[in-house]
C-alpha positions in Angstrom: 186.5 31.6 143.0 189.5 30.1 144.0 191.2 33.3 145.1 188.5 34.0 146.9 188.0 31.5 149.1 192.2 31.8 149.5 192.2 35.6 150.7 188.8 34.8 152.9 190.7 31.7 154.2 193.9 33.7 155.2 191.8 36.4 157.0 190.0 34.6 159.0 193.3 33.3 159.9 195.0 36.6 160.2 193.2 39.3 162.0 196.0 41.9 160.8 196.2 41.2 157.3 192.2 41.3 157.4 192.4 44.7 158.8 194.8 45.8 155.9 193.2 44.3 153.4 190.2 46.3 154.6 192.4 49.6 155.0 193.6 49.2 151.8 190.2 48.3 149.9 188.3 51.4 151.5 191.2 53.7 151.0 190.9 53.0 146.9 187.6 52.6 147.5 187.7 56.7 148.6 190.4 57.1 146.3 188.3 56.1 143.3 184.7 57.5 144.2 186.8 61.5 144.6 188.3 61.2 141.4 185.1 60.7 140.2 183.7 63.2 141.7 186.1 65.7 140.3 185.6 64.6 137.3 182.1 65.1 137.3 182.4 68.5 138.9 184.7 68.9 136.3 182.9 68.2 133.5 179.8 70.3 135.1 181.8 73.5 135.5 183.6 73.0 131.4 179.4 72.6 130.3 178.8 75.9 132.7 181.8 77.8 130.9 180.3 76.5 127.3 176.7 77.8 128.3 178.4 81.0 129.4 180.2 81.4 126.0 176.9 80.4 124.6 174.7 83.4 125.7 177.2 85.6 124.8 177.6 84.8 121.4 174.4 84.7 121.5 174.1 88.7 123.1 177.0 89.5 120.2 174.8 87.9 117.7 171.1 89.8 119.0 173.1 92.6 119.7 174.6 93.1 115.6 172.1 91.7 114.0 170.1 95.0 113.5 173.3 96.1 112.3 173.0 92.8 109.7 169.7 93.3 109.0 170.1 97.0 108.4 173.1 95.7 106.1 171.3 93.0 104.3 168.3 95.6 103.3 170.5 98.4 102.5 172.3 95.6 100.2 169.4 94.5 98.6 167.7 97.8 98.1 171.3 99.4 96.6 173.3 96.7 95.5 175.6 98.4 93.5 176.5 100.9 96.6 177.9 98.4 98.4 
């Protein structure tokens, strides 16, 4: 509390260190709210590339498992064959 009512003291006083003080708060202000941004987008475009490796496993997996099954019958109807 006391450091505020220092800094609002010295800029009402000083017009110029008010104005930088506001340049300088806004420009982290940006700063902070695109890095968070990227880091979202980030994060959204990693989850897209782990849903794309998802559905292809997933098409590797539909696409042998006839194969599998085929495998798994011809296993348990001749198991000595295998």
């Amino acid at each position: 509390m006391v450091c505020q009512n220092l800094l609002r003291e010295k800029c009402i006083e000083d017009e110029k260190l008010f104005t930088s003080f506001l340049n300088r708060l806004f420009n982290t202000l940006n700063w902070t709210v695109t890095e968070f941004s990227v880091s979202v987008k980030d994060m959204q475009d990693h989850r897209d590339q782990r849903q794309v490796k998802r559905e292809l496993l997933n098409a590797i997996f539909l696409s042998f498992f006839p194969f599998f099954k085929s495998y798994l019958l011809f296993y348990a109807i001749f198991p000595s064959e295998v």
